[in-house]
N, C-alpha and C positions, 0 to 999 in steps of 0.2 A: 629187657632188663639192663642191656648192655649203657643202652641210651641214659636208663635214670640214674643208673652208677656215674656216666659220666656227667648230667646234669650236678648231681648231688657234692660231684668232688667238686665240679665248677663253684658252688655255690663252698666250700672249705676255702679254695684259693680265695672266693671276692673276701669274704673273713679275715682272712689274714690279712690281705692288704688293709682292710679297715682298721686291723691293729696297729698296722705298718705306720698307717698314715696318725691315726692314734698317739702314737711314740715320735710322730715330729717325720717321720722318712718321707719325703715327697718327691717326685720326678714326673714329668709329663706323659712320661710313657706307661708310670703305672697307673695314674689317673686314668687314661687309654685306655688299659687294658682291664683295669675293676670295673670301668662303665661299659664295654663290650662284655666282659662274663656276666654282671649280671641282666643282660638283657637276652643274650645268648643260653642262659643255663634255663630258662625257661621255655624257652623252643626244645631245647635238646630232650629235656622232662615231657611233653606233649608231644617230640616225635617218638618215642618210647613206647607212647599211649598208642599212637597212631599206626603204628608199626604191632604191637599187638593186638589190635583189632583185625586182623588178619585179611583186609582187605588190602592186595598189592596194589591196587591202581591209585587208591589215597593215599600210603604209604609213599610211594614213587611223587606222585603229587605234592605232597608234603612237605617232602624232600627237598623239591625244585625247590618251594619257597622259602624255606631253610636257608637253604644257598645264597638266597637271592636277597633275600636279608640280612647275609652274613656279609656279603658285599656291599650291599646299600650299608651296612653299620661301619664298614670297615673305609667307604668311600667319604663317611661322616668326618669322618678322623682324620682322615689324610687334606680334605679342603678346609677342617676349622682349627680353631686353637682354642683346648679347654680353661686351661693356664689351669693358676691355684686355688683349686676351689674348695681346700680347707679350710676350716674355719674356729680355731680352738679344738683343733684333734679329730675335727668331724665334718662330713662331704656335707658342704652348705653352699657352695658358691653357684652362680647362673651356668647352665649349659647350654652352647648355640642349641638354635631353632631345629637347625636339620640333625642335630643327634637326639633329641626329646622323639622328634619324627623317625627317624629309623629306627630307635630302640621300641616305638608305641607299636611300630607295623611289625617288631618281633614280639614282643610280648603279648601286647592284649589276643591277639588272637591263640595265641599259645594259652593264654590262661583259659579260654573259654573253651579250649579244646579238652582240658586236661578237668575240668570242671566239668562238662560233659560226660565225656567218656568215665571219668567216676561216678557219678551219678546213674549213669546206662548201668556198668556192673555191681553196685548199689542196688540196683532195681533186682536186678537179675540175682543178686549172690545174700543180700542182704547181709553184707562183710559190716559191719561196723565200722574196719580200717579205714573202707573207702571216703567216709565222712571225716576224717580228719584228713585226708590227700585234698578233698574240696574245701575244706577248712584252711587249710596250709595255703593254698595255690591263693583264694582268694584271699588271708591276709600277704601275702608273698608281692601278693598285685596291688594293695591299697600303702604297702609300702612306698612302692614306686609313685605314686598319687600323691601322694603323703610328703613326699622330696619335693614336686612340682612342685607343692601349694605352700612349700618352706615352710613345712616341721622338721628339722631334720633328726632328732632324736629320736621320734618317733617313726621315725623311717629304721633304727636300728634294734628298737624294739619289734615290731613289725615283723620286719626279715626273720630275727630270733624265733619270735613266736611261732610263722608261719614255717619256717623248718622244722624246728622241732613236732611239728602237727604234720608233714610233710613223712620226716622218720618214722612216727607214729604208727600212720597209714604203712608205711613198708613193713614193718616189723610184726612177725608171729609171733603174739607174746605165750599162744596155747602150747607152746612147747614149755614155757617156764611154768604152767600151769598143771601140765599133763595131759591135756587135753590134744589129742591129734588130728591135724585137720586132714580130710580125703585129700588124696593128692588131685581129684578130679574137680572139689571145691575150690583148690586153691588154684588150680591153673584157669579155673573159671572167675577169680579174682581181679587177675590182672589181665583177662582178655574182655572185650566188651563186642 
């Protein structure tokens, strides 16, 4: 749970910089750092998953790759230069080759894990939540497809929709309803 708290705030900071940058603030560094969050908060949302699947050896496995990602994104950074890739208030401009490539080697696999693994407790729990977390994820991910192929608007509509479906998935709404869900249903929710 720990992990999608922190995926979910990663994905609040990329936000605000998009405001940031929205209102005219630009600096290289945070250009940097909104394209390392959002390529990073998706791994961290699917080690979450991973980690609650309650197998340590993929867990641990996982992990490694995480890591190993987060250095390949960060090794991105330090040999290119992204410069100003706003555009009228909005992330429009080309990114070198090898950050498209490190961010694709953290995400897509991160998406298909986290698509996965809800869809497995989907099966299993027949939560309804879980369809909109696989909902979320993959608009979350055609976002980022959506940047490549320069829509970029629709790259912020995208993100929008696909967190808010994201939330969705997180959230008991039977408690505003009155309805109580087993505690043994719900921890069978978010494990697969």
């Amino acid at each position: 749970m720990a992990m999608w708290a922190a995926g979910l705030w990663m994905f609040s900071v990329s936000a605000a910089l998009e405001a940031a940058f929205a209102a005219g603030i630009f600096s290289e560094t945070l250009i940097d750092l909104y394209l390392f969050l959002v390529a990073f908060l998706v791994e961290i949302l699917a080690l979450g998953s991973v980690f609650l699947s309650g197998n340590k050896l993929s867990g641990i496995g996982y992990l490694i790759y995480v890591l190993a990602t987060a250095l390949f994104l960060a090794y991105s950074f330090s040999v290119s230069t992204v410069g100003n890739i706003i555009v009228g208030g909005v992330v429009y401009g080309e990114i070198p080759l090898i950050i498209i490539i490190s961010s694709s080697l953290a995400t897509f696999p991160a998406a298909l894990i986290l698509v996965i693994s809800s869809i497995k407790s989907y099966r299993k729990t027949r939560d309804s939540r879980l369809l909109s977390i696989v909902a979320g994820v993959i608009l979350v991910s055609i976002a980022g497809t959506l940047y490549i192929a320069s829509f970029p608007a629709l790259l912020y509509y995208a993100e929008f929709g696909g967190i808010l479906l994201l939330w969705f998935g997180f959230l008991d709404f039977s408690r505003l309803t009155g309805k109580e869900t087993d505690s043994k249903e719900a921890k069978a929710n978010v494990s697969s």
